[in-house]
Structures are given as structure tokens and as C-alpha cells.
VOMI-411066 format. One record per residue (C-alpha): chain; residue in one letter; y, x, z. Coordinates in nm, 2 decimals. Each point is the difference from the previous one (the first is absolute). Layout:
residues N
REC  chaine  residu       y       x       z
REC       A       a       Y       X       Z
...
end
This chain:
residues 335
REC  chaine  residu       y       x       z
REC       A       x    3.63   13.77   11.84
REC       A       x    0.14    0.26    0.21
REC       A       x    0.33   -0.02    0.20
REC       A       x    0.28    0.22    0.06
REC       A       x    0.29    0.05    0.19
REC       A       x    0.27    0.23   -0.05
REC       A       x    0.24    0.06    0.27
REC       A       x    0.36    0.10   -0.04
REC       A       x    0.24   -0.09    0.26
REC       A       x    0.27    0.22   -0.09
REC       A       x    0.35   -0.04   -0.22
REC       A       x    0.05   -0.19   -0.33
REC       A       x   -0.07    0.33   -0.17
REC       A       x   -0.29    0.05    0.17
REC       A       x   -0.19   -0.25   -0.08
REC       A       x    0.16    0.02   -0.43
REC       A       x   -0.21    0.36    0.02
REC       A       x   -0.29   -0.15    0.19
REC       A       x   -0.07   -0.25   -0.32
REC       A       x   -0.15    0.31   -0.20
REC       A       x   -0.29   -0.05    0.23
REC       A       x    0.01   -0.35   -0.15
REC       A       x   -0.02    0.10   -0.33
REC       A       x   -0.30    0.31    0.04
REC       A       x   -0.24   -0.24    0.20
REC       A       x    0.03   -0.33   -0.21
REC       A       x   -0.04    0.23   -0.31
REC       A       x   -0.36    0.13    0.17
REC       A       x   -0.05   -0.32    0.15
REC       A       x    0.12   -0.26   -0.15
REC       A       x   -0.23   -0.24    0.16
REC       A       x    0.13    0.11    0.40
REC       A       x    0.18   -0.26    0.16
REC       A       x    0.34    0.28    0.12
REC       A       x    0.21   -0.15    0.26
REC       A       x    0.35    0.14    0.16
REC       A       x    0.14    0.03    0.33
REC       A       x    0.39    0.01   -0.01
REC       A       x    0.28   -0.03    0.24
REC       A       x    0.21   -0.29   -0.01
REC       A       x    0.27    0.00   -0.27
REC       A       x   -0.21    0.19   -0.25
REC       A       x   -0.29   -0.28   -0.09
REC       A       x    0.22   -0.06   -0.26
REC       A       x   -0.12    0.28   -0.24
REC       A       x   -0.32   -0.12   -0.05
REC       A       x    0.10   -0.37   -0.10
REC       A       x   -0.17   -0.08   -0.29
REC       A       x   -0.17    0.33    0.00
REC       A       x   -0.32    0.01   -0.21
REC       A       x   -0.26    0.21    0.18
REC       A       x    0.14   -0.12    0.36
REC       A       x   -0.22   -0.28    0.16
REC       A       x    0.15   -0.04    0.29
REC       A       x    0.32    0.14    0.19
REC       A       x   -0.03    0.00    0.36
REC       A       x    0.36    0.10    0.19
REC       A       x    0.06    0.15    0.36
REC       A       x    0.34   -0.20    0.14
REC       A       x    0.16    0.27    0.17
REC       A       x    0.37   -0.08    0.07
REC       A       x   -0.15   -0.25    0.31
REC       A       x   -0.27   -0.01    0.26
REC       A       x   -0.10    0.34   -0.27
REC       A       x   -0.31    0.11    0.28
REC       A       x   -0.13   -0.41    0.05
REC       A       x    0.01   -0.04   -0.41
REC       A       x   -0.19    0.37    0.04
REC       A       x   -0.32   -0.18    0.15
REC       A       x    0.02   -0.30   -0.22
REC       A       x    0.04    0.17   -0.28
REC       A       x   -0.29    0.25    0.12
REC       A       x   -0.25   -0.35    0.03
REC       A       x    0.04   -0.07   -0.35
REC       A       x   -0.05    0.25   -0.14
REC       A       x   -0.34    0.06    0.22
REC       A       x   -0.10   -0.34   -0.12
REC       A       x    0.03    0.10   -0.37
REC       A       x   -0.28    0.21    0.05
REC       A       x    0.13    0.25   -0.22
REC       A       x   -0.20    0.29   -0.15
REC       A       x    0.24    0.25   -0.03
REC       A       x    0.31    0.04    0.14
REC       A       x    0.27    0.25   -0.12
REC       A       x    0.27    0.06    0.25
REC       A       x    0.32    0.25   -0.15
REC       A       x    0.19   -0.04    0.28
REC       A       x   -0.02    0.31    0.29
REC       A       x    0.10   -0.18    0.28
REC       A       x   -0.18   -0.18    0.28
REC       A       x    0.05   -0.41   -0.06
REC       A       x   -0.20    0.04   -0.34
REC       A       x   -0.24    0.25    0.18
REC       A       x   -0.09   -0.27    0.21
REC       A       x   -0.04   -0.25   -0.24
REC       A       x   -0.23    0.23   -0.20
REC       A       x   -0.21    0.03    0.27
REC       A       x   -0.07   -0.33    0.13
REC       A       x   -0.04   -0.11   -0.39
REC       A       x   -0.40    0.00    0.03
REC       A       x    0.03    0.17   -0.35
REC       A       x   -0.29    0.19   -0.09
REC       A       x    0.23    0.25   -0.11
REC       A       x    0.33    0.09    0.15
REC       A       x    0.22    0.31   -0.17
REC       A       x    0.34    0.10    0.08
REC       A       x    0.19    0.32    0.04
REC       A       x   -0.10    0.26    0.30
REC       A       x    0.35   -0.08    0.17
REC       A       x   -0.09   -0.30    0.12
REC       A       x    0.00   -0.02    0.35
REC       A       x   -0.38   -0.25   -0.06
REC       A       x   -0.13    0.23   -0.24
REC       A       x   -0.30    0.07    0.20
REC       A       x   -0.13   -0.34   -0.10
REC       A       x    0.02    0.06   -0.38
REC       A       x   -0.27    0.01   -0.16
REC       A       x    0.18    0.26   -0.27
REC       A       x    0.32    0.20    0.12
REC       A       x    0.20    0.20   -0.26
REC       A       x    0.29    0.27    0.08
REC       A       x    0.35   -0.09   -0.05
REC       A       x    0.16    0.26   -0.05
REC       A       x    0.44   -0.01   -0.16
REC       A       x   -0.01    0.32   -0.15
REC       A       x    0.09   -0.08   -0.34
REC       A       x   -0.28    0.33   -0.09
REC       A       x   -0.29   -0.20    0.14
REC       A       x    0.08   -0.34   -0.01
REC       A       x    0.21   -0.03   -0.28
REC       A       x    0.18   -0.36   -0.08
REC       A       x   -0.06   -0.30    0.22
REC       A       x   -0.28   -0.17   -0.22
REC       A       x   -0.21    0.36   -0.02
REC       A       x    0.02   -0.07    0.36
REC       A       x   -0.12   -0.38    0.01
REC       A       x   -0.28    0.09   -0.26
REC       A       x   -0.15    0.22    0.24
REC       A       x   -0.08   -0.26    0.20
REC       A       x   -0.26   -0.17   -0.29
REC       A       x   -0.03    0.33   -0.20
REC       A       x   -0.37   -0.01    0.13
REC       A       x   -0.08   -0.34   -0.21
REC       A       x   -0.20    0.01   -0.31
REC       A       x    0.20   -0.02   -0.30
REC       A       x    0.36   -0.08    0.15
REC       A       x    0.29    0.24   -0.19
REC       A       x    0.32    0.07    0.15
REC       A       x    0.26   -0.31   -0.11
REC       A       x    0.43   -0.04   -0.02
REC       A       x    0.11   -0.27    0.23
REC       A       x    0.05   -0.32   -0.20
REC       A       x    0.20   -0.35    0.10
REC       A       x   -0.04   -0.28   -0.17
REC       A       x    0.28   -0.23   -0.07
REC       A       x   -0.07   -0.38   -0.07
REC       A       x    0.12   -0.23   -0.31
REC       A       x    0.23   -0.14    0.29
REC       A       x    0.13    0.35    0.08
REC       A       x    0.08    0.04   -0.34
REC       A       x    0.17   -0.29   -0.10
REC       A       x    0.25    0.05    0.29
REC       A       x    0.10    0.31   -0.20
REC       A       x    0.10   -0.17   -0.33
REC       A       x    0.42   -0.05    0.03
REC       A       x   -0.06    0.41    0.12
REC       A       x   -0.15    0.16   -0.32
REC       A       x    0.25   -0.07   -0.26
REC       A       x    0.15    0.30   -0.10
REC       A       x   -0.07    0.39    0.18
REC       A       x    0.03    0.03    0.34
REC       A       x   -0.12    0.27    0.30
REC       A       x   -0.09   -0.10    0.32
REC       A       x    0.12    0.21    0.30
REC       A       x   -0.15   -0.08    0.39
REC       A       x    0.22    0.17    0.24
REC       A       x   -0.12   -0.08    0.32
REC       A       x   -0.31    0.10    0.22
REC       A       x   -0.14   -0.05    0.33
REC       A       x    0.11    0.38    0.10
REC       A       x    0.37    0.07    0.01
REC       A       x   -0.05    0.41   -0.10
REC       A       x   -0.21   -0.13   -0.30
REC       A       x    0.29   -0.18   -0.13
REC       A       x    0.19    0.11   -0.26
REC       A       x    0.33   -0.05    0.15
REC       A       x    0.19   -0.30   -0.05
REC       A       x    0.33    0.18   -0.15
REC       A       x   -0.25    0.20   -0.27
REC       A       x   -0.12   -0.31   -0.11
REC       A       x    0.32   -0.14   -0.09
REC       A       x    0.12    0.34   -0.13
REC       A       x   -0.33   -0.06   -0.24
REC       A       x    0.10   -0.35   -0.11
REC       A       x    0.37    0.15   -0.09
REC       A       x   -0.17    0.25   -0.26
REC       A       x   -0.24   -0.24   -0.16
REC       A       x    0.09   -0.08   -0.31
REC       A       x    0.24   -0.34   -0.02
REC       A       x   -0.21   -0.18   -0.24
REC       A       x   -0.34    0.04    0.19
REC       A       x   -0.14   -0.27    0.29
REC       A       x   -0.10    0.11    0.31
REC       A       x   -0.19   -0.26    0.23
REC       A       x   -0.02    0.11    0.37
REC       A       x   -0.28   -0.04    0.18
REC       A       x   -0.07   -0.08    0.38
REC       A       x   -0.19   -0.21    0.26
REC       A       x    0.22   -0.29    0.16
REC       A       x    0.10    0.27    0.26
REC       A       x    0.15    0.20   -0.26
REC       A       x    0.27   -0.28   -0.16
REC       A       x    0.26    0.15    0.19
REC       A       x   -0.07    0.39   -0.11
REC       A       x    0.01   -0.13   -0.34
REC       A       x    0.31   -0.24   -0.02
REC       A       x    0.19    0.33    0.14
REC       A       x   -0.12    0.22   -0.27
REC       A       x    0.05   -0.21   -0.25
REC       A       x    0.32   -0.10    0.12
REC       A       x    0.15    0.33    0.08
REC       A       x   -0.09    0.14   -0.39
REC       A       x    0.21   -0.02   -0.30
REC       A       x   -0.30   -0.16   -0.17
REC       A       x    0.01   -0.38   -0.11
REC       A       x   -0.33    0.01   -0.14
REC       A       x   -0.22   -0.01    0.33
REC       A       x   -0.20   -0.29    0.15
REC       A       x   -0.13   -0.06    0.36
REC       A       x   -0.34   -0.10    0.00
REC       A       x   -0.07    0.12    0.36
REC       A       x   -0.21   -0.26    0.18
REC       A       x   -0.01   -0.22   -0.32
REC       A       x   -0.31    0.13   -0.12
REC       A       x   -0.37    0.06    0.16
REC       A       x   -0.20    0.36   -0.01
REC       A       x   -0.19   -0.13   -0.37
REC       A       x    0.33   -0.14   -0.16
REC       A       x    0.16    0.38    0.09
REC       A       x   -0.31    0.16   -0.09
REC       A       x    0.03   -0.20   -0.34
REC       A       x    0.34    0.02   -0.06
REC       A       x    0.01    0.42    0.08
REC       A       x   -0.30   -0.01   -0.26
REC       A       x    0.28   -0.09   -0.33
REC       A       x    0.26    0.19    0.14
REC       A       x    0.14    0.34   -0.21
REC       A       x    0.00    0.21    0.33
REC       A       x   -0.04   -0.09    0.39
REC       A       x    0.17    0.19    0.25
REC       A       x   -0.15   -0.04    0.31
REC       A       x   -0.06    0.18    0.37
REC       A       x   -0.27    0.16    0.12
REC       A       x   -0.12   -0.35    0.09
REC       A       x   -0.22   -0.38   -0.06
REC       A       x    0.17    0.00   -0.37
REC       A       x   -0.05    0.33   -0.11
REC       A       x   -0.40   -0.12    0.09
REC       A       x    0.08   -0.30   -0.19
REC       A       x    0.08    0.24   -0.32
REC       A       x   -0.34    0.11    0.09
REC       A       x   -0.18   -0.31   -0.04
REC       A       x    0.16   -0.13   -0.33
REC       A       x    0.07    0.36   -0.14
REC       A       x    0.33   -0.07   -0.05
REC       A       x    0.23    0.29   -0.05
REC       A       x    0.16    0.16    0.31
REC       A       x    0.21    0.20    0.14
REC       A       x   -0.06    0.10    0.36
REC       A       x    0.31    0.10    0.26
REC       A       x   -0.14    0.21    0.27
REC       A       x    0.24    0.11    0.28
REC       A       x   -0.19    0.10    0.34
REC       A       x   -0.35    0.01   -0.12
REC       A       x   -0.18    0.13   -0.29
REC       A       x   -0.23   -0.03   -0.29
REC       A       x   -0.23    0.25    0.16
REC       A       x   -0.09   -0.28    0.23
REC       A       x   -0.22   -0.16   -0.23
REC       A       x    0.20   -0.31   -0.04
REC       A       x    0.12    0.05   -0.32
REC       A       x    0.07   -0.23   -0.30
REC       A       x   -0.33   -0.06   -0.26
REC       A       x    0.22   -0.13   -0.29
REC       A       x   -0.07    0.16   -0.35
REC       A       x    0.37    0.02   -0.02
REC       A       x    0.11    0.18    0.34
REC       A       x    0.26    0.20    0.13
REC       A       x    0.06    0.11    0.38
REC       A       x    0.35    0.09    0.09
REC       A       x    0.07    0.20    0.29
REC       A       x    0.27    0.25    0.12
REC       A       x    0.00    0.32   -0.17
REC       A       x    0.06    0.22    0.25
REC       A       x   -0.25    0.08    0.28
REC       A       x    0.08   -0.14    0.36
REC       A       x   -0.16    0.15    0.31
REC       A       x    0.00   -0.34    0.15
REC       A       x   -0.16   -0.14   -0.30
REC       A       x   -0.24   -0.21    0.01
REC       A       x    0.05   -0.13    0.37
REC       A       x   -0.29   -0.27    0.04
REC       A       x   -0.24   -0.10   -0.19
REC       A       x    0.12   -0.35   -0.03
REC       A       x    0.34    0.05    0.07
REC       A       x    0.26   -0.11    0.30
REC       A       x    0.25   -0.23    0.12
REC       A       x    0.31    0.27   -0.08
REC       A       x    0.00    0.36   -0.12
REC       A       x   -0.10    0.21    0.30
REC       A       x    0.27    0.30   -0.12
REC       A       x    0.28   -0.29   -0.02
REC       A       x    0.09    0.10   -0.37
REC       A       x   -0.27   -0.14   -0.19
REC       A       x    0.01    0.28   -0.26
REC       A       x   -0.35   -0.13   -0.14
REC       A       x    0.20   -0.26   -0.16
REC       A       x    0.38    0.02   -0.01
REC       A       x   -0.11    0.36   -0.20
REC       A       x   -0.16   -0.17   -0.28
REC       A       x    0.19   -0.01   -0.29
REC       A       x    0.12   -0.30   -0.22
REC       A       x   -0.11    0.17   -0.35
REC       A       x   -0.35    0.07    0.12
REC       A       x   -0.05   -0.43    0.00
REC       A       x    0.21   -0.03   -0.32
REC       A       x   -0.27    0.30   -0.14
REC       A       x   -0.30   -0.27    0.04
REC       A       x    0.19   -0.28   -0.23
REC       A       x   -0.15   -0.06   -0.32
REC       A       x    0.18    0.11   -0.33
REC       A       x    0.04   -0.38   -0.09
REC       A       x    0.26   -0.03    0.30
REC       A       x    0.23    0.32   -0.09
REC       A       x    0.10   -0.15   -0.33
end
């Protein structure tokens, strides 16, 4: 049986997007044993995951260059066939390299490319490249029978049962937070949002254990009684699973817009400093993008965002109006 390893280092999102590859290469090959590579915090996804054999993780938050070379070690000693590395940057170079793998692909921005055995252009422009998982599928476009796949998460029986005292009556999700403070929708919008919404609707927030704070003062600060912290109460499947029922999701330009993605749940994506164009974009059959409708010359600032609004202002998301979220509700929740 042939092995695989697919690398992806990266954010949460990231590595939701990377799972189309998943999905294309187990349909072709059912039979090939695919293994992961993840960052510590995001082994997570793939619990229970069906076409996942093994989920290998890179501890990076201590002795991060030490757990480098023992991480490299085992995954030479897999003797791997192929390994698929979507990550540009020169740690997961370096473990492509000294894989032994007969055949090594990554992207031609990695700083170890030279030892690839296959090395494909990355290119952003949104002309060429197009979304995130045209990019990935270049990497295994040149197998035999593989067609470009959606991401796809898999939530367990346990994931699902956790969701039970949630899924009573109609509710939306929203997930204000994200790692980048200029691709937040910002704090006073969201409550603004949850003052509109309709009295009679439930809103369950959504947030890492980071994020309980953020929340609480959102909630709190609204007119709304109908909203529920779940921030750091449930894992990545149980939100993937739980954004899956809901009538909308309102969500950044972040991990749970991705986790939309993967359960095509409906979505409604916020995006202040960057933009669709990026290729980052939400893959729900029911999808909106909301963004400010005038044009900004400092818009978009970085591609994945900053730690404050370069300008000061943060037009990009203080600009967005209040009626263009309330546009995305379903007709069930106006009545």
C-alpha cells in the first residue's frame, strides 16, 4: 500500500481547506494509507476522521526547533512514498527533504524547493490561482484520476450528541473573533447586529477558550436575552456541527467561515481588511460576503491581516453597515 503525508503547518483554516486534498486522493485511491502533519492545537480536526490513518503533530509553542528534528526522524522512518508539503516556509521545507520520499512536491516558494522532486508556482492572484483549494490541487493535479474536492470535516456521534440541549428551536451562530485584529468585525458592530436581530430568534456565539471574554461583553452589552456563550465550550467538530443546522452563520474572514466550508453550512462572511479576491473565500452553497461598499485606498492592507488598522480609523470595518448582515437572514427570521 502506498503512504502519504500531507503537510500543513499553518492556521486552523488552513488546514479545514487542506482536507479537499483528503477527499480527491482517497476518492482515486482509496487503498493509499494518507497521513497529516499539523501544528499543535489543530490535531483535533481529524479525530475520528475516516480517510486519516495517522495524525502526526509539530509542538511548536516550546523547544519548537528541537521538536523540528524529532519530528523530522519520524517521519523519515515512515518511509513515506509521497510527501505533500502546502506550507511555503522553511521548517516544512526541511522536513520534506530529509523525508526519503521517493517523491517530494511543494510550492516553488519554499526556501528547500530545490530538493522536490515536483515544484508548482504559487502564485495569490486571484486570476491565476483562484481559491485556496485550486491552489492545493495543483500540487496532485498530475495524479491519475484525482478531481478537484470541497474541504470536508467530519464530526463524531460524540460531537453530535454534545449538541442536543442546542438544536431545539431556530437559532444562528455568529463567531466574532479571529487571530487578526483588522479582520475583526468590530466588537461594537457585533453588538449593534445582536440589537437588530429579531427578539424571538437564538443566537449561540462562538469562540475558542481565548475568546469567553469577547463574547460575555457582546452579549452582555446587547439588548438581546436570547444569546448563549458557547466560547471555549465546544471543540472545532462540535462548532463545525452545530454551524451545519443553523439558519445563517455570521462569521469573519476566519477558521469558522472554513468550518461553513466543510459542513456546507450556510454563511455569511464579514470581511474588513482583506478580501475575497484573496482566494480565501467561503465554499457554502448558501454564501454571502459582506464587505464595505465604498472603495478604500488602503484597502486591503495584508494579506492576512494586522494587529490594528495601520490608517488608525479602521474604515474596513466600522464602514460596514448593520442592514447589509440583516440582508443575509432568512425569510423565516423576519416574521
Amino acid at each position: 500500500m502506498q503512504k502519504l503525508l500531507i503537510i500543513q503547518t499553518a492556521f486552523i483554516g488552513d488546514v479545514v481547506l487542506a482536507t479537499g486534498l483528503l477527499e480527491s486522493i482517497h476518492e482515486a485511491y482509496p487503498q493509499t494509507q494518507i497521513d497529516v502533519l499539523v501544528r499543535n492545537g489543530n490535531e483535533s480536526l481529524f479525530t475520528g476522521h475516516p480517510f486519516v490513518h495517522k495524525v502526526l503533530v509539530w509542538q511548536k509553542k516550546q523547544h519548537k526547533y528541537r521538536n523540528l528534528m524529532q519530528l523530522s526522524l519520524a517521519v523519515r522512518k515512515e518511509s513515506y512514498d509521497m510527501v505533500i508539503n502546502l506550507q511555503r516556509y522553511a521548517a516544512t521545507g526541511w522536513i520534506t527533504c530529509f523525508s526519503g520520499a521517493r517523491e517530494k512536491i511543494g510550492f516553488n516558494k519554499n526556501p528547500f524547493r530545490f530538493c522536490y522532486t515536483r515544484t508548482i508556482v504559487h502564485s495569490m492572484d486571484a486570476g491565476k490561482g483562484g481559491h485556496e483549494i485550486n491552489r492545493n490541487f495543483q500540487l496532485i493535479g498530475h495524479m491519475k484520476g484525482v478531481q478537484l474536492k470541497k474541504p470536508v470535516l467530519y464530526p463524531t456521534a460524540s460531537d453530535l450528541e454534545k449538541l442536543l440541549p442546542y438544536q431545539h428551536q431556530p437559532y444562528i451562530c455568529i463567531a466574532p473573533s479571529s487571530v487578526w485584529a483588522t479582520k475583526q468585525f468590530p466588537k461594537e458592530k457585533w453588538i449593534a447586529f445582536l440589537d437588530a436581530l429579531p427578539q424571538n430568534i437564538k443566537v449561540y456565539v462562538l469562540g475558542g477558550p481565548g475568546d469567553v471574554l469577547l463574547c460575555n461583553e457582546i452579549i452582555e452589552a446587547s439588548s438581546t436575552n436570547n444569546a448563549v456563550n458557547l466560547a471555549g465550550k465546544l471543540n472545532f467538530l462540535s462548532s463545525a456541527a452545530l454551524m451545519k443546522n443553523a439558519l445563517m452563520n455570521y462569521v469573519n474572514d476566519s477558521a469558522p467561515m472554513h468550518f461553513c466550508s466543510s459542513v456546507d453550512a450556510p454563511v455569511t462572511a464579514i470581511y474588513c481588511s482583506t478580501v475575497p479576491g484573496f482566494g480565501y473565500g467561503p465554499l457554502s452553497t448558501l454564501s454571502y460576503t459582506v464587505e464595505v461598499k465604498q472603495a478604500l485606498d488602503c484597502r486591503p492592507c495584508g494579506l492576512h491581516g494586522k494587529t490594528a488598522c495601520p490608517q488608525g480609523h479602521f474604515n474596513c470595518g466600522f464602514q460596514i453597515e448593520i442592514a447589509q448582515l440583516m440582508a443575509t437572514l432568512p425569510a423565516l427570521t423576519k416574521q
